[in-house]
PyMOL CGO cylinders between C-alpha atoms (Angstrom):
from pymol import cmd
from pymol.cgo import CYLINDER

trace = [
    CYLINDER, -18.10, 14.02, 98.04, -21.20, 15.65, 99.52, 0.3, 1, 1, 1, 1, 1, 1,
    CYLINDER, -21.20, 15.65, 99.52, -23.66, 12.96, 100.40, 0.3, 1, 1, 1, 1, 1, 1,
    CYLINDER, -23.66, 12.96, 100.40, -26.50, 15.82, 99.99, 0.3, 1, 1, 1, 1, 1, 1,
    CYLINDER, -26.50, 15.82, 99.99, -25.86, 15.27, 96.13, 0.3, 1, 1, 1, 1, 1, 1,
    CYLINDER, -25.86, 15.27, 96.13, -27.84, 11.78, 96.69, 0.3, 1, 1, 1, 1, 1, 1,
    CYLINDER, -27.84, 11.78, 96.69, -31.63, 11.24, 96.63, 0.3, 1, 1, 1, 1, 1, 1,
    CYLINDER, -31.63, 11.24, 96.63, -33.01, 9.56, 99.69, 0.3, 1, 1, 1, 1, 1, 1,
    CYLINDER, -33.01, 9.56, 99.69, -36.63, 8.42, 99.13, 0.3, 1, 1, 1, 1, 1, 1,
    CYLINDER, -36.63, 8.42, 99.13, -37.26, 8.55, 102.56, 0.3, 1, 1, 1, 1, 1, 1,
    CYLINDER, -37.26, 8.55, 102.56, -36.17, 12.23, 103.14, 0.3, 1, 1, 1, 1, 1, 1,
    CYLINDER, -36.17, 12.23, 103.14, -38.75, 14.72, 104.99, 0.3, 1, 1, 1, 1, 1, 1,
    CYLINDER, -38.75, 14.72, 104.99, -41.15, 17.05, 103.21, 0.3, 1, 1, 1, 1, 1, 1,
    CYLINDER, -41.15, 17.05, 103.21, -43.05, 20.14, 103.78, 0.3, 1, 1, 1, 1, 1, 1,
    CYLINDER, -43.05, 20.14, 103.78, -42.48, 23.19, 105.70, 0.3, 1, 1, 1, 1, 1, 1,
    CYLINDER, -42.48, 23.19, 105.70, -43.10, 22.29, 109.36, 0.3, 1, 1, 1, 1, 1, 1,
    CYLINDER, -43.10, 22.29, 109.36, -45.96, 24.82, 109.28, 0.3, 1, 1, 1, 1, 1, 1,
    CYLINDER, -45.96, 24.82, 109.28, -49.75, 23.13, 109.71, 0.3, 1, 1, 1, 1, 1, 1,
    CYLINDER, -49.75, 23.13, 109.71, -47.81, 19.67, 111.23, 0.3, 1, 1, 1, 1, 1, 1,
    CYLINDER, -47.81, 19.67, 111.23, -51.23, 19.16, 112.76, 0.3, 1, 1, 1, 1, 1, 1,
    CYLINDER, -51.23, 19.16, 112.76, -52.89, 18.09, 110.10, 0.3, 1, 1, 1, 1, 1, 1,
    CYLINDER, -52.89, 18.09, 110.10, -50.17, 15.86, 108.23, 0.3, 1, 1, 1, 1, 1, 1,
    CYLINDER, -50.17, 15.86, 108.23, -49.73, 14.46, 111.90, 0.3, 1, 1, 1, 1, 1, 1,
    CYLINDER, -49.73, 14.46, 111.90, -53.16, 12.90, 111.56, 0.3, 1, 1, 1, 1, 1, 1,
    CYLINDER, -53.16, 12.90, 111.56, -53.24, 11.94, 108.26, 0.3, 1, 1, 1, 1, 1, 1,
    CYLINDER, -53.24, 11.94, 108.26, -49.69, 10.49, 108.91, 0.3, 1, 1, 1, 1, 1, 1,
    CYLINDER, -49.69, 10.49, 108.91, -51.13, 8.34, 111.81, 0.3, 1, 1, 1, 1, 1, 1,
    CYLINDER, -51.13, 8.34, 111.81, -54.61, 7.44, 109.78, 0.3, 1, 1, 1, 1, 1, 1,
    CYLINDER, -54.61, 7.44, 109.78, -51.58, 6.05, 107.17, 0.3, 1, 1, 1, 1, 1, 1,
    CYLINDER, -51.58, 6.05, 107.17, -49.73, 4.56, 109.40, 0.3, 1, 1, 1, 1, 1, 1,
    CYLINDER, -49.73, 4.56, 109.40, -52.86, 2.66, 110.89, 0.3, 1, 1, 1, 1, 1, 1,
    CYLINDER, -52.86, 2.66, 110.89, -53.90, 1.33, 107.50, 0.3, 1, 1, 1, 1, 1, 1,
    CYLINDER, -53.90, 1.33, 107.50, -50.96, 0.27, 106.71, 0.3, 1, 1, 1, 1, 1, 1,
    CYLINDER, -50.96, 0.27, 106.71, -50.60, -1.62, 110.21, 0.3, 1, 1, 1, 1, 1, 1,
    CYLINDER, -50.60, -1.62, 110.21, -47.20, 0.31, 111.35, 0.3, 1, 1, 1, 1, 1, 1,
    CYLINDER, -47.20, 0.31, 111.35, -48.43, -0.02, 114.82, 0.3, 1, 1, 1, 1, 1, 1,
    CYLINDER, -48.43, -0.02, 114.82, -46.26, 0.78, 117.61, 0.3, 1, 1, 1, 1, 1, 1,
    CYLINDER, -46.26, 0.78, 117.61, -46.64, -3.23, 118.41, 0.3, 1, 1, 1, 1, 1, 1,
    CYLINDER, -46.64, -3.23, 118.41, -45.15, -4.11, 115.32, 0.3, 1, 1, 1, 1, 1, 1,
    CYLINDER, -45.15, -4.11, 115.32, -42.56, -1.37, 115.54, 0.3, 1, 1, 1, 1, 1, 1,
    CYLINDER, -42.56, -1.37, 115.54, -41.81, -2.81, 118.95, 0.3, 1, 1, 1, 1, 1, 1,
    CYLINDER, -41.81, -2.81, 118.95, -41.57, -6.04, 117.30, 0.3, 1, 1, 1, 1, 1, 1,
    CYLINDER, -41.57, -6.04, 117.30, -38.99, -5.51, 114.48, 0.3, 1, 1, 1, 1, 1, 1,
    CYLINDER, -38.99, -5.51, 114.48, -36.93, -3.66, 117.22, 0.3, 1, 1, 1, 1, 1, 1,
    CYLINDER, -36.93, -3.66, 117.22, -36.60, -7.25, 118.65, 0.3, 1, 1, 1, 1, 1, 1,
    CYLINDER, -36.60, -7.25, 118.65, -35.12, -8.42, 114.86, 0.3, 1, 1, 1, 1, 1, 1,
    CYLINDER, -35.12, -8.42, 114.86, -32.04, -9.18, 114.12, 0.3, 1, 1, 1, 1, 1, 1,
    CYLINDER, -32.04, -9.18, 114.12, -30.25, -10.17, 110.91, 0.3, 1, 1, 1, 1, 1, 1,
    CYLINDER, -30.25, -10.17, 110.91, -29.57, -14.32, 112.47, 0.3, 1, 1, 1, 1, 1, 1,
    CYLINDER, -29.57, -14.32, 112.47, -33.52, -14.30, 112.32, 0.3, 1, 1, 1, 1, 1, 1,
    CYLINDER, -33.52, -14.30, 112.32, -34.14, -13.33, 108.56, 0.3, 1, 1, 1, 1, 1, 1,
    CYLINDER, -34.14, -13.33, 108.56, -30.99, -15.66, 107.85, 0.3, 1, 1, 1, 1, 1, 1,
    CYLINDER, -30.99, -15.66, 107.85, -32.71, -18.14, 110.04, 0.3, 1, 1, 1, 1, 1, 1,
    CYLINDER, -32.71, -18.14, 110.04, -35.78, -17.81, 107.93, 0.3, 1, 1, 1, 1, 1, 1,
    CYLINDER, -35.78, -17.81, 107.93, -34.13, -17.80, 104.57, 0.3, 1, 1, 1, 1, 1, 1,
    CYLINDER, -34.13, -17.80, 104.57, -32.55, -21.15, 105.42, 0.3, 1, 1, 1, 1, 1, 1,
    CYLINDER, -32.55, -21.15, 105.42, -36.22, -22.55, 106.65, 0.3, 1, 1, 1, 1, 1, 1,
    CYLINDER, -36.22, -22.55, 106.65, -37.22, -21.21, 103.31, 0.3, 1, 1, 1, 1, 1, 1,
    CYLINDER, -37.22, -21.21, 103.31, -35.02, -22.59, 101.29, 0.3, 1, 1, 1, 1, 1, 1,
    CYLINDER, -35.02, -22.59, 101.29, -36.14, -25.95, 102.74, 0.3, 1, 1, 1, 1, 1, 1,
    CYLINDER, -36.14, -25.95, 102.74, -38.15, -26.80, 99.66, 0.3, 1, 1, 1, 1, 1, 1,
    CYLINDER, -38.15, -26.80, 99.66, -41.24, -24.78, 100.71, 0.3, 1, 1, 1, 1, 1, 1,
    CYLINDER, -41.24, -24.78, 100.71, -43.69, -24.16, 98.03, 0.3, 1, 1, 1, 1, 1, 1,
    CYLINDER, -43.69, -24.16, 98.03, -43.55, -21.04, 99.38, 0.3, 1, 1, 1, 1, 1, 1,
    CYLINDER, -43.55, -21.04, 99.38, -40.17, -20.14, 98.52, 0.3, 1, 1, 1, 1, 1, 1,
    CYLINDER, -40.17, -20.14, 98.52, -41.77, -19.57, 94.69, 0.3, 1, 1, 1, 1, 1, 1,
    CYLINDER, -41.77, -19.57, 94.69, -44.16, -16.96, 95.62, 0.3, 1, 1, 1, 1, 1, 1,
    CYLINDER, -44.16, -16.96, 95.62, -44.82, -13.45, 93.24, 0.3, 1, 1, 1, 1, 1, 1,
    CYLINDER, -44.82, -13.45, 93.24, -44.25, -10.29, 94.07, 0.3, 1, 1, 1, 1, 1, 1,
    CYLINDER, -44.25, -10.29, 94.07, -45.38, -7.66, 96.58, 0.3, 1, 1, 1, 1, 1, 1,
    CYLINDER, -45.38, -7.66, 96.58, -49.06, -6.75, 96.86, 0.3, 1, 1, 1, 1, 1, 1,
    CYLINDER, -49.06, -6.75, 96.86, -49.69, -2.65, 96.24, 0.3, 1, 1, 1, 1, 1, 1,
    CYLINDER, -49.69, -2.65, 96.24, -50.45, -2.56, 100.02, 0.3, 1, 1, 1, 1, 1, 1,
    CYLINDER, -50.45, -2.56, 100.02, -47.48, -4.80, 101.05, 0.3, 1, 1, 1, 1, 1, 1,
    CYLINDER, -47.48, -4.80, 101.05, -45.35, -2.19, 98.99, 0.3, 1, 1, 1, 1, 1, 1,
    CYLINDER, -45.35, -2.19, 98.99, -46.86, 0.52, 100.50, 0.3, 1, 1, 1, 1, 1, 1,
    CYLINDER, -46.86, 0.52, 100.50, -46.39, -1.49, 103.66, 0.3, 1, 1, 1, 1, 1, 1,
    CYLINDER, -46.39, -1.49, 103.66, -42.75, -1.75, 103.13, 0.3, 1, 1, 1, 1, 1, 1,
    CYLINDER, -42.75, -1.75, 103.13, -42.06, 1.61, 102.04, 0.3, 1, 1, 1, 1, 1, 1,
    CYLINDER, -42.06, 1.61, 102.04, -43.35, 2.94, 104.85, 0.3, 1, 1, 1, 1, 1, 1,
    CYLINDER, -43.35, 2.94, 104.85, -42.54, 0.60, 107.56, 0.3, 1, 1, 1, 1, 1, 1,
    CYLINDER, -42.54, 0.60, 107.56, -38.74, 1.62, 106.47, 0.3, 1, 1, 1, 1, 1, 1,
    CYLINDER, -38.74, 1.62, 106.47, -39.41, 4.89, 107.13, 0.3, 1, 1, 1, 1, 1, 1,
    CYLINDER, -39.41, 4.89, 107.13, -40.47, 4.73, 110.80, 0.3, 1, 1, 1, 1, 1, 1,
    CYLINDER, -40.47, 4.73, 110.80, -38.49, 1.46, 111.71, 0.3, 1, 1, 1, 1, 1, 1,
    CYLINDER, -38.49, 1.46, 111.71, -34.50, 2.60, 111.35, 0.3, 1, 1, 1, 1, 1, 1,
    CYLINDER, -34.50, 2.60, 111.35, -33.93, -0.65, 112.69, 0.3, 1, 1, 1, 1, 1, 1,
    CYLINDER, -33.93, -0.65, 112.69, -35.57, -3.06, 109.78, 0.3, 1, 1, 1, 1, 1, 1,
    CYLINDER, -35.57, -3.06, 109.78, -33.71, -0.49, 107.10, 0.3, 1, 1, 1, 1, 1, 1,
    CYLINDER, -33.71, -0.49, 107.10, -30.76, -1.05, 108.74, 0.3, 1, 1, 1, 1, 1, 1,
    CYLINDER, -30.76, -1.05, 108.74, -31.19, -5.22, 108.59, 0.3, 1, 1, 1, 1, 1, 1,
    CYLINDER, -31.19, -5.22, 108.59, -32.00, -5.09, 105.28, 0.3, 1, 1, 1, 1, 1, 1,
    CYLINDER, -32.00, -5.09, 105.28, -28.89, -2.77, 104.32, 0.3, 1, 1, 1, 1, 1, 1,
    CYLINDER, -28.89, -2.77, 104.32, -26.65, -5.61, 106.08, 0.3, 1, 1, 1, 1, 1, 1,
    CYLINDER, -26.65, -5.61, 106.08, -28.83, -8.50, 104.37, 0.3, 1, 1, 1, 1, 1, 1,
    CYLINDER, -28.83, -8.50, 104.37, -29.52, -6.86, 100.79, 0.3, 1, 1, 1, 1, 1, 1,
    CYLINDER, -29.52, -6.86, 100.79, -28.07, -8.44, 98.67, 0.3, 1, 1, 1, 1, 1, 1,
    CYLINDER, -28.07, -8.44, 98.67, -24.86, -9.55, 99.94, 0.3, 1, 1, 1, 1, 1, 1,
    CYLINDER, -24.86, -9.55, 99.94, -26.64, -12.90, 101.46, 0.3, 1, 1, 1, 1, 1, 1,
    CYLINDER, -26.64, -12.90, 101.46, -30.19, -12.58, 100.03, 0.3, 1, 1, 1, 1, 1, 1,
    CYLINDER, -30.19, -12.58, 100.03, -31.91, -10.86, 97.22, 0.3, 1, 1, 1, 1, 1, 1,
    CYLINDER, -31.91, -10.86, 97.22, -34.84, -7.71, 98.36, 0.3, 1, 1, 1, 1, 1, 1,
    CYLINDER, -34.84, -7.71, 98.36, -37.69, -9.89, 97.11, 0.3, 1, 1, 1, 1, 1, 1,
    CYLINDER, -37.69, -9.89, 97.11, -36.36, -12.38, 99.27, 0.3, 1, 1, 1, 1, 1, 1,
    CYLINDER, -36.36, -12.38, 99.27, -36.18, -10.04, 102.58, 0.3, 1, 1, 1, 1, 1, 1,
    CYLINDER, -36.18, -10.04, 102.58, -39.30, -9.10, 102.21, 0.3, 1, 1, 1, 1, 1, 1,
    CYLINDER, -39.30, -9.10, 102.21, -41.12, -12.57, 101.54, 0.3, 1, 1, 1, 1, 1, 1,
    CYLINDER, -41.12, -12.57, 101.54, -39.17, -13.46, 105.23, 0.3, 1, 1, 1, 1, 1, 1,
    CYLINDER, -39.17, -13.46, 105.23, -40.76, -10.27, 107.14, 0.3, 1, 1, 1, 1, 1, 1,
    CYLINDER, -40.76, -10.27, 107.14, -44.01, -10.57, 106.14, 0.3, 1, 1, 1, 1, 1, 1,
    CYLINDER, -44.01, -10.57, 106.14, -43.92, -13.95, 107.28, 0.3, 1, 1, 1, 1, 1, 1,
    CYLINDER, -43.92, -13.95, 107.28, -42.03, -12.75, 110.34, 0.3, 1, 1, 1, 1, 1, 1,
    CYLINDER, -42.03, -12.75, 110.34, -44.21, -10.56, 111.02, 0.3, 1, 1, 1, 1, 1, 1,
    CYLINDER, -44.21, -10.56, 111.02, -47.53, -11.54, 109.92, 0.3, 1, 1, 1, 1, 1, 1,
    CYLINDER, -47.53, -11.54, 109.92, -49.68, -11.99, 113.00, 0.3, 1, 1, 1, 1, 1, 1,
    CYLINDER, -49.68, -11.99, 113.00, -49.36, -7.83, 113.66, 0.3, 1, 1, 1, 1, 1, 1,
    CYLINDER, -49.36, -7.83, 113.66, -49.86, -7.21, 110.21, 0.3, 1, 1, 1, 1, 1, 1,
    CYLINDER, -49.86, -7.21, 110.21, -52.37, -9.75, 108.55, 0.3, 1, 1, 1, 1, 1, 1,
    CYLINDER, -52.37, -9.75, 108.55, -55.85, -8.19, 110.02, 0.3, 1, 1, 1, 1, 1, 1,
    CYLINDER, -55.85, -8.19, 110.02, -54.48, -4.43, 108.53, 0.3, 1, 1, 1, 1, 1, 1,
    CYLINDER, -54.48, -4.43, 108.53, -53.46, -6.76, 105.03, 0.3, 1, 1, 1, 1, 1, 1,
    CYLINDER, -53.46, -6.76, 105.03, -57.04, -8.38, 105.28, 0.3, 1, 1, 1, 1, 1, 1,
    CYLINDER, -57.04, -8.38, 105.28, -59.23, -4.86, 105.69, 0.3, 1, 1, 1, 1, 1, 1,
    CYLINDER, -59.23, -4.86, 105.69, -57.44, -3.52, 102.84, 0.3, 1, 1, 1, 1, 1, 1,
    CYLINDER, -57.44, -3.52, 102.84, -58.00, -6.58, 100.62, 0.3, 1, 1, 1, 1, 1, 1,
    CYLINDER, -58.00, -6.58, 100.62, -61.69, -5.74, 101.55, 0.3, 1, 1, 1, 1, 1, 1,
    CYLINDER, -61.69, -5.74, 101.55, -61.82, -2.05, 100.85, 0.3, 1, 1, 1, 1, 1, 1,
    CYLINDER, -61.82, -2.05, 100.85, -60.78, -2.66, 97.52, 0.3, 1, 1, 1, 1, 1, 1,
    CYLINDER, -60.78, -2.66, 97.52, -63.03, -5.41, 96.75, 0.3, 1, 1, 1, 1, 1, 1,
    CYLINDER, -63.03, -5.41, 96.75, -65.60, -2.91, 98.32, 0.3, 1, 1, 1, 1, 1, 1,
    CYLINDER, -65.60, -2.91, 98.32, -64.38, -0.18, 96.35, 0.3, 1, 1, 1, 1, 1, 1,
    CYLINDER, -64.38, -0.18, 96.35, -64.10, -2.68, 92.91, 0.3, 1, 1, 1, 1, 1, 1,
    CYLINDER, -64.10, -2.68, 92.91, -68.00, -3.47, 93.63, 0.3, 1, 1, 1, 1, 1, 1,
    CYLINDER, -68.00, -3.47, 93.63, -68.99, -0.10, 93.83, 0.3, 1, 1, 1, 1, 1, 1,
    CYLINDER, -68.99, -0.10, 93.83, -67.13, 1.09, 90.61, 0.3, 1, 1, 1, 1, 1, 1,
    CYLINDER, -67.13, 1.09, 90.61, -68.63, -2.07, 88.78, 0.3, 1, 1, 1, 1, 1, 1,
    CYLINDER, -68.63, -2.07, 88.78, -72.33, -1.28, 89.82, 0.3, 1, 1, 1, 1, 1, 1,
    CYLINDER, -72.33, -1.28, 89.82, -71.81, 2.69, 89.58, 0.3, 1, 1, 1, 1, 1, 1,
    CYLINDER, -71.81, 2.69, 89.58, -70.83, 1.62, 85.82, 0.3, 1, 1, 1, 1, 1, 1,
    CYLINDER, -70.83, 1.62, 85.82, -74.02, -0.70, 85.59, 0.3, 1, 1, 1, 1, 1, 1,
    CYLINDER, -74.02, -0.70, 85.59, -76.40, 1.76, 86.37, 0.3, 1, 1, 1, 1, 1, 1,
    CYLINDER, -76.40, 1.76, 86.37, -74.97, 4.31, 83.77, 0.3, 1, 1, 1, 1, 1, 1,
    CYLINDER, -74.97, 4.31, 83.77, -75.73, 1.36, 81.26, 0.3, 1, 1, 1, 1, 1, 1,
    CYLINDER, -75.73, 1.36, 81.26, -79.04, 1.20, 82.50, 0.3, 1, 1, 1, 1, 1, 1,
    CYLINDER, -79.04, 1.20, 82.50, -79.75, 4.76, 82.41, 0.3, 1, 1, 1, 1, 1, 1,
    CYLINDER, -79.75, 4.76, 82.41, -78.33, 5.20, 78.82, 0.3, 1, 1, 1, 1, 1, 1,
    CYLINDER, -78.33, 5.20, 78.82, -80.87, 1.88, 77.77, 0.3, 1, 1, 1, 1, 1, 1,
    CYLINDER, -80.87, 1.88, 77.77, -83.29, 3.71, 79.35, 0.3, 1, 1, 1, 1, 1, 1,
    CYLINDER, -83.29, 3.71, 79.35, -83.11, 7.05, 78.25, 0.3, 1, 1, 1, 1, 1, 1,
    CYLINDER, -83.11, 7.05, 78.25, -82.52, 5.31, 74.14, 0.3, 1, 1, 1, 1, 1, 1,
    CYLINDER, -82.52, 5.31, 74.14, -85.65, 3.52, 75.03, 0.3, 1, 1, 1, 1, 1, 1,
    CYLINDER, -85.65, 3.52, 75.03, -87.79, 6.55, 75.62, 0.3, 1, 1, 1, 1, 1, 1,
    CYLINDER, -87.79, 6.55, 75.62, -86.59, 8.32, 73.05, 0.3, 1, 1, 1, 1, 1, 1,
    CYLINDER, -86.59, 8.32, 73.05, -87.23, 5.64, 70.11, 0.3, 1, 1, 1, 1, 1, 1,
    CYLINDER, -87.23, 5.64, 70.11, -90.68, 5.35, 71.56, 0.3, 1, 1, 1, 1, 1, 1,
    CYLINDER, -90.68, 5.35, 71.56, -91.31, 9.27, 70.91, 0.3, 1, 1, 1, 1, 1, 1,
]
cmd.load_cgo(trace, "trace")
């Protein structure tokens, strides 16, 4: 069996032409999502002991142990920290979910690694609330225009 037949999320796009300007934009990504070449030297230094390691810390009776799901950034995090560290994907291949569930994995490396990643996490908590201001006050000055233009025209 062909293993072509199989989607691979991860698999390269584009034509190779104009690599200039996806190189750019792939390294502005890469910087706001915090895949740093610190970090990537980092998980390099991972093994699957440490997440097991972690798990067992975890399971400890941390209150921690119960937390939700994945931010949007931490899964855009994720998805593309997989692509560019072969050596995390491979961990979590091994790991996942023979001797822990995904959620699980990833809980136990953004713990792992949160002092490389927590100032990218914490700029894009405050773009959005930036962005969430904006779009609130953009939409409260409409309102005020529309009261103001209904005014003027009742008083014709």
């Amino acid at each position: 069996m062909a293993f072509s037949a199989f989607s691979w999320p991860f698999r390269r796009r584009g034509s190779g032409s104009g690599a200039g300007g996806s190189v750019s934009k792939s390294a502005e990504e890469n910087e706001e999502l915090g895949v740093t070449p610190q970090l990537l030297d980092f998980l390099r230094t991972l093994s699957p002991d440490a997440f097991k390691a972690a798990a067992l810390q975890l399971q400890g009776g941390s209150a921690e142990a119960a937390a939700g799901d994945l931010t949007s950034w931490q899964e855009r995090h994720a998805v593309r920290v997989l692509s560019k560290a072969k050596e995390l994907a491979k961990i979590r291949y091994d790991l996942c979910p023979r001797h822990m569930k995904d959620k699980q994995f990833w809980k136990i490396y953004f713990l792992l690694s949160k002092s490389y990643i927590s100032p990218y996490e914490l700029r894009a908590i405050q773009k959005e609330k930036l962005r969430r201001m904006e779009m609130e006050n953009g939409k409260s000055k409409e309102v005020i225009t529309v009261e103001v233009e209904m005014q003027e025209s009742k008083d014709q």
